[in-house]
mmCIF file of the N, C-alpha and C atoms, coordinates in Angstrom:
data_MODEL
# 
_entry.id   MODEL 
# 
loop_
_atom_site.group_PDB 
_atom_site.id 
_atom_site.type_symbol 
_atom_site.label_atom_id 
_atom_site.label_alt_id 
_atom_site.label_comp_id 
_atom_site.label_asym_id 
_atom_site.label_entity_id 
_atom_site.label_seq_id 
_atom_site.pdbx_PDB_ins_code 
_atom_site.Cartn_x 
_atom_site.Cartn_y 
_atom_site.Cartn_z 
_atom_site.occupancy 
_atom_site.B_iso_or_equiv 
_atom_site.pdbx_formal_charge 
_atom_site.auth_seq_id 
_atom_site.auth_comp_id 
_atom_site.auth_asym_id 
_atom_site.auth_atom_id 
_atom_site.pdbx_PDB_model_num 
ATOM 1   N N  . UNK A 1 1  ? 7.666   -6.585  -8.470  1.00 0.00 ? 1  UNK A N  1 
ATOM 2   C CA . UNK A 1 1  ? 6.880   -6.802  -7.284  1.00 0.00 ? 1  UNK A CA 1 
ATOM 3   C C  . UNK A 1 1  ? 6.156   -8.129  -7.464  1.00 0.00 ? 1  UNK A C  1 
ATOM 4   N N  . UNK A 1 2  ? 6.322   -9.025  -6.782  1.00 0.00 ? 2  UNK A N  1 
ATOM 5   C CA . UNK A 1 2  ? 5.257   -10.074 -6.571  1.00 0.00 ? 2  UNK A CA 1 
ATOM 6   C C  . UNK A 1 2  ? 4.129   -10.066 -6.534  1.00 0.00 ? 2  UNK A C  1 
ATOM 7   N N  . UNK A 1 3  ? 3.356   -10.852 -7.042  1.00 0.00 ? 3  UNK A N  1 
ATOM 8   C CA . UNK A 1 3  ? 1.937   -11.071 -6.424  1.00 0.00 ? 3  UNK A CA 1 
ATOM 9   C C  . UNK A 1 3  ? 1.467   -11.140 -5.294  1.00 0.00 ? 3  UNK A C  1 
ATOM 10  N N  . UNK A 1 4  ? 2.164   -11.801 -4.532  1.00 0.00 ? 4  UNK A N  1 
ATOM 11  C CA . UNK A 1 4  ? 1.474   -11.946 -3.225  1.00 0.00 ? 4  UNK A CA 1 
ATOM 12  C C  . UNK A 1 4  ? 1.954   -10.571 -2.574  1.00 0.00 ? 4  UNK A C  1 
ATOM 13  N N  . UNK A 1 5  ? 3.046   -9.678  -2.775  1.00 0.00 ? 5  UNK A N  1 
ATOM 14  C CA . UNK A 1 5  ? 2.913   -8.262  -2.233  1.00 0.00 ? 5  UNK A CA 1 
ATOM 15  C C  . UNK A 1 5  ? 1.725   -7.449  -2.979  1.00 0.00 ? 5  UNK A C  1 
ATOM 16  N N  . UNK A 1 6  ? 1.790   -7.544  -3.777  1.00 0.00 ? 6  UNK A N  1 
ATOM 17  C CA . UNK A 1 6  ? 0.579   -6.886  -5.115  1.00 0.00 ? 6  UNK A CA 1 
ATOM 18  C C  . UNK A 1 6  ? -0.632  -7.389  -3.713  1.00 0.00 ? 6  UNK A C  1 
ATOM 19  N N  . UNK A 1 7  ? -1.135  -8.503  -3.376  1.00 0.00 ? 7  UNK A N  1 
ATOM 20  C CA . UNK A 1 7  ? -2.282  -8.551  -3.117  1.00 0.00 ? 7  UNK A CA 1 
ATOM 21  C C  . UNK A 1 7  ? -2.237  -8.455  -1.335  1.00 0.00 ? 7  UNK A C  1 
ATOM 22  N N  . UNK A 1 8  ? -1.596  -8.620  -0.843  1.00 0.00 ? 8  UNK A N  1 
ATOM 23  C CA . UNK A 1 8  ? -0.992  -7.798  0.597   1.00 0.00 ? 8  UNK A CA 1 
ATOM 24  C C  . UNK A 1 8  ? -1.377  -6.444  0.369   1.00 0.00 ? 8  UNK A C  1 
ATOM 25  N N  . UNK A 1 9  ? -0.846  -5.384  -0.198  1.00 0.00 ? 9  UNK A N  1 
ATOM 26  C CA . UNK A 1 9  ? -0.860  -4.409  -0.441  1.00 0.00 ? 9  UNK A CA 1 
ATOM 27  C C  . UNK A 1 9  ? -2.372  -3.525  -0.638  1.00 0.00 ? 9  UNK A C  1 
ATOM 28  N N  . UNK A 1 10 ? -2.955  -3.991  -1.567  1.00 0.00 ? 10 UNK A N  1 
ATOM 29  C CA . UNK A 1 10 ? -4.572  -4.267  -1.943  1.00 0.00 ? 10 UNK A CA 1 
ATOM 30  C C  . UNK A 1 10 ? -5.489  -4.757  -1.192  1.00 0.00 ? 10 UNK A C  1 
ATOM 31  N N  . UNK A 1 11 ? -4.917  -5.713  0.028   1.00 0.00 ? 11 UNK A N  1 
ATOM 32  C CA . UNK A 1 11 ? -5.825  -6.006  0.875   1.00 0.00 ? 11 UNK A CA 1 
ATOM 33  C C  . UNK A 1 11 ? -5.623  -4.859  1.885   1.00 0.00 ? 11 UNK A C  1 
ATOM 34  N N  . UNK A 1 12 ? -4.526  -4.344  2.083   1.00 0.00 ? 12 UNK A N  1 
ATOM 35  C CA . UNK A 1 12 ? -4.222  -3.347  3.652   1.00 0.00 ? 12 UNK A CA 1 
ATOM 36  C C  . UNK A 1 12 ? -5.326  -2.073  2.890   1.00 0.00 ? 12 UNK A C  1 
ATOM 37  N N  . UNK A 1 13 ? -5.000  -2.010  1.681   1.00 0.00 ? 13 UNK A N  1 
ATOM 38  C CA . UNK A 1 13 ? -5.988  -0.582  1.303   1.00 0.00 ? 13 UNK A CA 1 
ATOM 39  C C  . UNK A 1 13 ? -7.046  -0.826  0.855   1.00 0.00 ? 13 UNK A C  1 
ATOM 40  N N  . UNK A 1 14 ? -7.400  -2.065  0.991   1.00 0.00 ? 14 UNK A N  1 
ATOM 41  C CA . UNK A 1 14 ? -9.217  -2.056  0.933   1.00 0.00 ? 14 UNK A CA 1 
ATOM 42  C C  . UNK A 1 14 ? -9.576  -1.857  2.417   1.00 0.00 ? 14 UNK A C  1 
ATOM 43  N N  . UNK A 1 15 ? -8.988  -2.233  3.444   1.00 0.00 ? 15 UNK A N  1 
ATOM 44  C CA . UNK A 1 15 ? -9.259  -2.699  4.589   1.00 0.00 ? 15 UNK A CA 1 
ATOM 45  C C  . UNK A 1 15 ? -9.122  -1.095  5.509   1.00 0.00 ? 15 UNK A C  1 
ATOM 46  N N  . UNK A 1 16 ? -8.089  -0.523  4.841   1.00 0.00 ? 16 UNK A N  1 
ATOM 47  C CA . UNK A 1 16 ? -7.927  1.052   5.409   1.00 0.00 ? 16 UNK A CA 1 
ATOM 48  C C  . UNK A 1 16 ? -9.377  1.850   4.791   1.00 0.00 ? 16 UNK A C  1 
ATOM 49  N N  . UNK A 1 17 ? -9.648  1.636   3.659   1.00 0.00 ? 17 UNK A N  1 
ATOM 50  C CA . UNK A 1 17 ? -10.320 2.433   3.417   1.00 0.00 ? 17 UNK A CA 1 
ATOM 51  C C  . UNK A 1 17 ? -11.978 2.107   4.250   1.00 0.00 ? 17 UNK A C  1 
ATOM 52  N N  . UNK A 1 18 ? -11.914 0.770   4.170   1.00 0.00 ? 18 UNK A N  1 
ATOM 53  C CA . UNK A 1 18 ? -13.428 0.314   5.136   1.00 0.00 ? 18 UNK A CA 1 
ATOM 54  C C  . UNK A 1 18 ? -13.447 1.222   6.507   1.00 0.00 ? 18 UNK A C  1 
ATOM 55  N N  . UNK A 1 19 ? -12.228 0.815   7.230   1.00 0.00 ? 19 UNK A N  1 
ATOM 56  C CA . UNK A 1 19 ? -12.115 1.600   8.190   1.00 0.00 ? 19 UNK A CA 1 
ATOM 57  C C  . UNK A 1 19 ? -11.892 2.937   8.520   1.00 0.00 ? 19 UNK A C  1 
ATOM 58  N N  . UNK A 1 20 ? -12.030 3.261   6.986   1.00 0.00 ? 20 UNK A N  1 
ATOM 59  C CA . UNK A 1 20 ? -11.983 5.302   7.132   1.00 0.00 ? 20 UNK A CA 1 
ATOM 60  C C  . UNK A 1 20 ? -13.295 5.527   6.949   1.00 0.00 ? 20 UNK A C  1 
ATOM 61  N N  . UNK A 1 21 ? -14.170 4.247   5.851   1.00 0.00 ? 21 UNK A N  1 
ATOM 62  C CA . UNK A 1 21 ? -15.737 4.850   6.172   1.00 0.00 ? 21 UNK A CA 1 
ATOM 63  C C  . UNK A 1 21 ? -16.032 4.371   7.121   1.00 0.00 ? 21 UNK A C  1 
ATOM 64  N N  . UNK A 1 22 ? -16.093 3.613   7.895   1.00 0.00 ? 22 UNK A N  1 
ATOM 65  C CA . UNK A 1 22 ? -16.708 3.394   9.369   1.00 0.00 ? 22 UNK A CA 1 
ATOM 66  C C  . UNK A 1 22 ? -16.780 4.195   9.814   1.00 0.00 ? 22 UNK A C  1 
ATOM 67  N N  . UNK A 1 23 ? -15.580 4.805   10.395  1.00 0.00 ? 23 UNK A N  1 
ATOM 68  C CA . UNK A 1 23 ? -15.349 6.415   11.025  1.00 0.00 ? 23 UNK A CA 1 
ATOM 69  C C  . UNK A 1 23 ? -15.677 7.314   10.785  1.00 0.00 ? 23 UNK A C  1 
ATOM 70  N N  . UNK A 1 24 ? -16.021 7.155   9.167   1.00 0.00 ? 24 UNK A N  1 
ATOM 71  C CA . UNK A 1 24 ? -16.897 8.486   8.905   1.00 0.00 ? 24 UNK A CA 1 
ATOM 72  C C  . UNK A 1 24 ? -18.433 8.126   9.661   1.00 0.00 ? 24 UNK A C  1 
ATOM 73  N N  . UNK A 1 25 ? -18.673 6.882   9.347   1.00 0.00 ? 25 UNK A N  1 
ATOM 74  C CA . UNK A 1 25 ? -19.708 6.763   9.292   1.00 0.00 ? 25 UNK A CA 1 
ATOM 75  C C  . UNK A 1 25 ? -20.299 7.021   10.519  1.00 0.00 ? 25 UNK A C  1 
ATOM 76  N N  . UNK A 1 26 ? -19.659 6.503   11.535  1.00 0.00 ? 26 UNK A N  1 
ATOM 77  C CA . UNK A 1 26 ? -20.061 6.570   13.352  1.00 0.00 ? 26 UNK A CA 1 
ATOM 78  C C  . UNK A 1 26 ? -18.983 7.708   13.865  1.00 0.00 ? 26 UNK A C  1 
ATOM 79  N N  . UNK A 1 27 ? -18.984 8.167   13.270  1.00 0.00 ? 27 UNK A N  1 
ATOM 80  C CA . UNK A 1 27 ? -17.938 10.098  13.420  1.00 0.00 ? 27 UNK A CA 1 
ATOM 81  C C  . UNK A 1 27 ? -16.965 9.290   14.277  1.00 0.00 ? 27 UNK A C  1 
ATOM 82  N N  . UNK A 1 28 ? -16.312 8.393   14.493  1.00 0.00 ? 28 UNK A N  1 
ATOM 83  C CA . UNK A 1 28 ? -14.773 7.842   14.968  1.00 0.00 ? 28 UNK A CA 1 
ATOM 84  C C  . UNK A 1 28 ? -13.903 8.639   14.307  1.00 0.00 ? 28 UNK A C  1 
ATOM 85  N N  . UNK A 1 29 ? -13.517 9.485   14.536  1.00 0.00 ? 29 UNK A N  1 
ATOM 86  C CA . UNK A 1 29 ? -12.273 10.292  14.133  1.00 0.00 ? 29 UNK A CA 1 
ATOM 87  C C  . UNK A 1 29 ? -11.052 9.316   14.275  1.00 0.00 ? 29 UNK A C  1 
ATOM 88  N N  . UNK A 1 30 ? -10.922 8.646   15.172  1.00 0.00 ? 30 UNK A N  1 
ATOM 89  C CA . UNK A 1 30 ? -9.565  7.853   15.863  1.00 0.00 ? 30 UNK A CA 1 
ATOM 90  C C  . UNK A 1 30 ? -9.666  6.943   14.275  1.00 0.00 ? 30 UNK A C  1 
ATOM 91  N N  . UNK A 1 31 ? -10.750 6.293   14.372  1.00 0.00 ? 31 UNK A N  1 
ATOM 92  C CA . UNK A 1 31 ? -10.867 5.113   13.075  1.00 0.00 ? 31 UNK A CA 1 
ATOM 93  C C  . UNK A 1 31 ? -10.789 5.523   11.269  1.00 0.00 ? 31 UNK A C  1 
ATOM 94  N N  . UNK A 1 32 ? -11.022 6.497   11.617  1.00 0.00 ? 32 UNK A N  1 
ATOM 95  C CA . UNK A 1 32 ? -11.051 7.225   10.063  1.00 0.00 ? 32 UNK A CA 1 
ATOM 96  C C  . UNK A 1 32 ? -9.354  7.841   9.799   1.00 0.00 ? 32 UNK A C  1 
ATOM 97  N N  . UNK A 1 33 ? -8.700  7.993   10.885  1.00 0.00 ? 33 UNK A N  1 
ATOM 98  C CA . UNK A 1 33 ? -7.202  8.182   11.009  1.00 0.00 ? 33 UNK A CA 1 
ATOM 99  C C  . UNK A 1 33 ? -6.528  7.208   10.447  1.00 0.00 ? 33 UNK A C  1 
ATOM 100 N N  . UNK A 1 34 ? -7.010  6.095   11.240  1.00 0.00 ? 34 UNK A N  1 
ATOM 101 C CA . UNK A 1 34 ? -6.300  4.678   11.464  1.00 0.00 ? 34 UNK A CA 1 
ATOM 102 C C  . UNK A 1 34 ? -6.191  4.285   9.681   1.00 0.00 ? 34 UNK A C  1 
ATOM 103 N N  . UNK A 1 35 ? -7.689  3.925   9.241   1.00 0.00 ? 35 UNK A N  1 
ATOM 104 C CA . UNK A 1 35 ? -7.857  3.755   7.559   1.00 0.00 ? 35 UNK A CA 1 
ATOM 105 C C  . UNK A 1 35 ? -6.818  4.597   6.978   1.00 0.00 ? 35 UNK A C  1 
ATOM 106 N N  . UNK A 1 36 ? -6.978  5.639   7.198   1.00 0.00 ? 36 UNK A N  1 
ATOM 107 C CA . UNK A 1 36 ? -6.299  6.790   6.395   1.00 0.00 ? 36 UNK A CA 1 
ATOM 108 C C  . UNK A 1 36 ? -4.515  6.180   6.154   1.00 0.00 ? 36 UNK A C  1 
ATOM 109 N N  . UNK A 1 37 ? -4.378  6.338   7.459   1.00 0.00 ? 37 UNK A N  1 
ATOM 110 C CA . UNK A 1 37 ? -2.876  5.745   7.531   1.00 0.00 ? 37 UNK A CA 1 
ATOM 111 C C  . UNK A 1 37 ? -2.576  4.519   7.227   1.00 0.00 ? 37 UNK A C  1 
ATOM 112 N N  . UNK A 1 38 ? -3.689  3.216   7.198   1.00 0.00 ? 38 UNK A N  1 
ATOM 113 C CA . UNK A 1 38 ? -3.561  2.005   6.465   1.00 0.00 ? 38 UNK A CA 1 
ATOM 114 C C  . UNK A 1 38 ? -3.086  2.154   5.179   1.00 0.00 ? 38 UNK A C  1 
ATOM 115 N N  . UNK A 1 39 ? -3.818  3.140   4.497   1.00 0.00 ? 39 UNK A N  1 
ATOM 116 C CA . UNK A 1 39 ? -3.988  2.875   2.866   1.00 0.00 ? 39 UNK A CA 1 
ATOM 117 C C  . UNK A 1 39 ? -2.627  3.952   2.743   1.00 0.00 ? 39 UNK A C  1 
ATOM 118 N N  . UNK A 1 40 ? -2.499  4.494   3.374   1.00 0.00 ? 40 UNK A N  1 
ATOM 119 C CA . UNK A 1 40 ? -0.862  5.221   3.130   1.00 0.00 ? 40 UNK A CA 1 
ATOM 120 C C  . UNK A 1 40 ? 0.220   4.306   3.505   1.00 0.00 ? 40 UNK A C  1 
ATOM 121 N N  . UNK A 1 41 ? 0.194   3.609   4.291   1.00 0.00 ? 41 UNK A N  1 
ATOM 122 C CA . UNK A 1 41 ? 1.268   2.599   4.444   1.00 0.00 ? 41 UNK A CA 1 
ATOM 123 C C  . UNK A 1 41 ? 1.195   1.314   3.714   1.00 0.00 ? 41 UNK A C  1 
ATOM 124 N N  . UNK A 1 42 ? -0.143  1.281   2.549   1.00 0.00 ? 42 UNK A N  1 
ATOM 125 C CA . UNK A 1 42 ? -0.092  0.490   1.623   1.00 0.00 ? 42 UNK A CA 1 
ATOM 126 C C  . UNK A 1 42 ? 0.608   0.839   0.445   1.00 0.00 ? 42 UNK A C  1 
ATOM 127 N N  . UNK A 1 43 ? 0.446   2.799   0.417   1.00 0.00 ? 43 UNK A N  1 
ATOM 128 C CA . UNK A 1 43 ? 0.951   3.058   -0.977  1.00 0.00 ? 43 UNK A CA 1 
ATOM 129 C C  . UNK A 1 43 ? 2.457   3.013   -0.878  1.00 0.00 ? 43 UNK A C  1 
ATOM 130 N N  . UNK A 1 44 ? 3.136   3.259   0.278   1.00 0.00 ? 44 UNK A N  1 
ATOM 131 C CA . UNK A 1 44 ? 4.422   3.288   0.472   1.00 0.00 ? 44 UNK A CA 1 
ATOM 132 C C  . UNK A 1 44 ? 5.024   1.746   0.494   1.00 0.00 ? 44 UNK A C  1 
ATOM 133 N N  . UNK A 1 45 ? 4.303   1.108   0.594   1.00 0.00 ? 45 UNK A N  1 
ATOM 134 C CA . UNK A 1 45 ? 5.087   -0.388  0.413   1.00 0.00 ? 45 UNK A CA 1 
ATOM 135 C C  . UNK A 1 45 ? 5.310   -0.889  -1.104  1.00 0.00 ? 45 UNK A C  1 
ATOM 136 N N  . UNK A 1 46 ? 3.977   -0.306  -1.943  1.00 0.00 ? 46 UNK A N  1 
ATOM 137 C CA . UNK A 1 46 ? 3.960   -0.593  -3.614  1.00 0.00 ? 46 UNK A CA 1 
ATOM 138 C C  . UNK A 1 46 ? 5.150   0.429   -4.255  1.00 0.00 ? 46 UNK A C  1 
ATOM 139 N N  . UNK A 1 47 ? 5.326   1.566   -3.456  1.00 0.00 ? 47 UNK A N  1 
ATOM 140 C CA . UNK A 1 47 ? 6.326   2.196   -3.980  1.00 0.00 ? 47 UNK A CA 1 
ATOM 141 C C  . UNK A 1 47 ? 7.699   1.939   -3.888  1.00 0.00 ? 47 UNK A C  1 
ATOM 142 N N  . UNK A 1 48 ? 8.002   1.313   -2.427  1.00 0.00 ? 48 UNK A N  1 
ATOM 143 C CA . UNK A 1 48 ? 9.100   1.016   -2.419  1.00 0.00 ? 48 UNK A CA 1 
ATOM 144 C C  . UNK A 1 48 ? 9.487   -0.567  -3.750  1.00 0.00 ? 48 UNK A C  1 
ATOM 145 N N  . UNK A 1 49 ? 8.364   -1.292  -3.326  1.00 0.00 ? 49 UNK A N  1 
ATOM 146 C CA . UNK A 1 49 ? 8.579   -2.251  -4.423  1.00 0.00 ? 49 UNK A CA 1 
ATOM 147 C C  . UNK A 1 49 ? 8.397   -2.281  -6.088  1.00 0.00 ? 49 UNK A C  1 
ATOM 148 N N  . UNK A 1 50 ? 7.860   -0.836  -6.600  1.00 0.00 ? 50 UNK A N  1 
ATOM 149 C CA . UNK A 1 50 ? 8.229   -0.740  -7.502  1.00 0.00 ? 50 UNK A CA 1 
ATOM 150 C C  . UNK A 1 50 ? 9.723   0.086   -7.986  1.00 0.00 ? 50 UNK A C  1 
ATOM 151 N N  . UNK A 1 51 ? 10.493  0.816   -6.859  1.00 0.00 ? 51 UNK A N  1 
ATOM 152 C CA . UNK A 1 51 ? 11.440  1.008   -6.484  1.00 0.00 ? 51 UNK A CA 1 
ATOM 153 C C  . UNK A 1 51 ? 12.640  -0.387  -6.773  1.00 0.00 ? 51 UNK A C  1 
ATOM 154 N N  . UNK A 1 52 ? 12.648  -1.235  -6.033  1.00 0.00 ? 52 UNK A N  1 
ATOM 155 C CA . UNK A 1 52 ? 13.173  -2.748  -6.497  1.00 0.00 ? 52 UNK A CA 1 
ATOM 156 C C  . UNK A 1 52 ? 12.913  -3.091  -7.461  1.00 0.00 ? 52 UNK A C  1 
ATOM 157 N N  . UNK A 1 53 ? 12.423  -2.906  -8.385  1.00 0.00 ? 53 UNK A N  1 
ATOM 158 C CA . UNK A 1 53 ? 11.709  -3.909  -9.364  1.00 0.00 ? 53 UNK A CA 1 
ATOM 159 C C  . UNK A 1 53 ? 12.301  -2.767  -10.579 1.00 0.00 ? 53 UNK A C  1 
ATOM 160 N N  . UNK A 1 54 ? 12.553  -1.579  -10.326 1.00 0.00 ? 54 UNK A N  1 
ATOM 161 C CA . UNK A 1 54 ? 13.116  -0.898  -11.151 1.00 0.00 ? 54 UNK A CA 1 
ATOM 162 C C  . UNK A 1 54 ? 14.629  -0.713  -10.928 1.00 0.00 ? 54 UNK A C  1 
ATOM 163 N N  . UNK A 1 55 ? 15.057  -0.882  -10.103 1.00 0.00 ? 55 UNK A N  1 
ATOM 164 C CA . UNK A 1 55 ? 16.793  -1.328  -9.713  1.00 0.00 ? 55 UNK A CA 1 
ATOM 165 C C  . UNK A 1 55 ? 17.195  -2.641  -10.170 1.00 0.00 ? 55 UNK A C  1 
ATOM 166 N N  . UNK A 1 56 ? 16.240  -3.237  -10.343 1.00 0.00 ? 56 UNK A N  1 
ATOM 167 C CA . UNK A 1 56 ? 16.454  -4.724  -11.091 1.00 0.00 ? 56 UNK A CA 1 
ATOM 168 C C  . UNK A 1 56 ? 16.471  -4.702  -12.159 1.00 0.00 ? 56 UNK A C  1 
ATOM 169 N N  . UNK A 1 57 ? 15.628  -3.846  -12.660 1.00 0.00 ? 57 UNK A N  1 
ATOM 170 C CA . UNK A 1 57 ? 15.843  -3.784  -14.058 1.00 0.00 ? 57 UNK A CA 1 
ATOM 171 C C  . UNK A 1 57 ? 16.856  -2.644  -14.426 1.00 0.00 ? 57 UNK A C  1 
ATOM 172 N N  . UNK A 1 58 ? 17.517  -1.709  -13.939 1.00 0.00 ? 58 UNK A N  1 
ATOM 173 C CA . UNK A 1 58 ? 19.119  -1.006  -14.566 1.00 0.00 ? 58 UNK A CA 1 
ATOM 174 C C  . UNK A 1 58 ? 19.693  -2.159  -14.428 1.00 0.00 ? 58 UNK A C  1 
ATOM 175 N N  . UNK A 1 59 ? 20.069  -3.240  -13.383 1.00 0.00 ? 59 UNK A N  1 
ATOM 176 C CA . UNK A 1 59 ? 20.921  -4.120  -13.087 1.00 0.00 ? 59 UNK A CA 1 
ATOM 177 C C  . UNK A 1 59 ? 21.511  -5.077  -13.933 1.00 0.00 ? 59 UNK A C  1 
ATOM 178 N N  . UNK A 1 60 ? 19.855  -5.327  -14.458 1.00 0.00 ? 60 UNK A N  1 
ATOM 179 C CA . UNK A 1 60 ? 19.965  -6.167  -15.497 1.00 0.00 ? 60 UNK A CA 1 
ATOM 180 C C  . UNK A 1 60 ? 19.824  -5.593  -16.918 1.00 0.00 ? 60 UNK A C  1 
ATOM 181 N N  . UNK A 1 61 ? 20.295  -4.584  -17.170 1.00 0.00 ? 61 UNK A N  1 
ATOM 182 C CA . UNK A 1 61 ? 20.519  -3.719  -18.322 1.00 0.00 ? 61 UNK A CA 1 
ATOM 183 C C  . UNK A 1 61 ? 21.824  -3.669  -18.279 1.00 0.00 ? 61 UNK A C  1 
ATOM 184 N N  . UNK A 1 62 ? 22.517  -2.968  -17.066 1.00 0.00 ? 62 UNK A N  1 
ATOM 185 C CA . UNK A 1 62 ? 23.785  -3.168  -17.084 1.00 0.00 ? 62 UNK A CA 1 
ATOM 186 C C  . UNK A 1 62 ? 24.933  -3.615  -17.225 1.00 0.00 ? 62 UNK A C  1 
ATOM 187 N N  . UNK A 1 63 ? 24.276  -5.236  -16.930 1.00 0.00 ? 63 UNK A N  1 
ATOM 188 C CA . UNK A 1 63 ? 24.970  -7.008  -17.206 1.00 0.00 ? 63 UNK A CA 1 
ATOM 189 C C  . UNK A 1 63 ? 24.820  -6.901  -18.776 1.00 0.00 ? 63 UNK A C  1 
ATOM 190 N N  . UNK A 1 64 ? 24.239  -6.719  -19.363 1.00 0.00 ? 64 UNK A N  1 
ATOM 191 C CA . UNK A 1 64 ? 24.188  -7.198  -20.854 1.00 0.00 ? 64 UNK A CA 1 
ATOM 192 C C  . UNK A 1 64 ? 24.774  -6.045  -21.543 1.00 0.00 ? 64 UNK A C  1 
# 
């Protein structure tokens, strides 16, 4: 995984989670959703890319 996905990634789930306490904070249910589902569609992007990053490496186990 790259860095700049590494810090993409880290920014969507700092930014989800602000926006899940907001919502807590001013009872926004809609906004505390929204966070929620930010920082889940952050963890699913680190997963898929550690997903790649581990197919790269059988790949390149395989070659040698």
């Amino acid at each position: 995984m790259g860095l700049d996905d590494k810090l993409d990634n880290a920014r969507d789930r700092m930014t989800g989670r602000a926006k899940e306490a907001a919502g807590a904070a001013t009872d926004d249910e809609q906004l505390r959703a929204e966070g929620r589902g930010q920082q889940t569609e952050a963890d699913v992007k680190d997963a898929g890319e550690k997903v790649k990053d581990a197919a790269g490496k059988v790949g390149d186990a395989a070659r040698r």
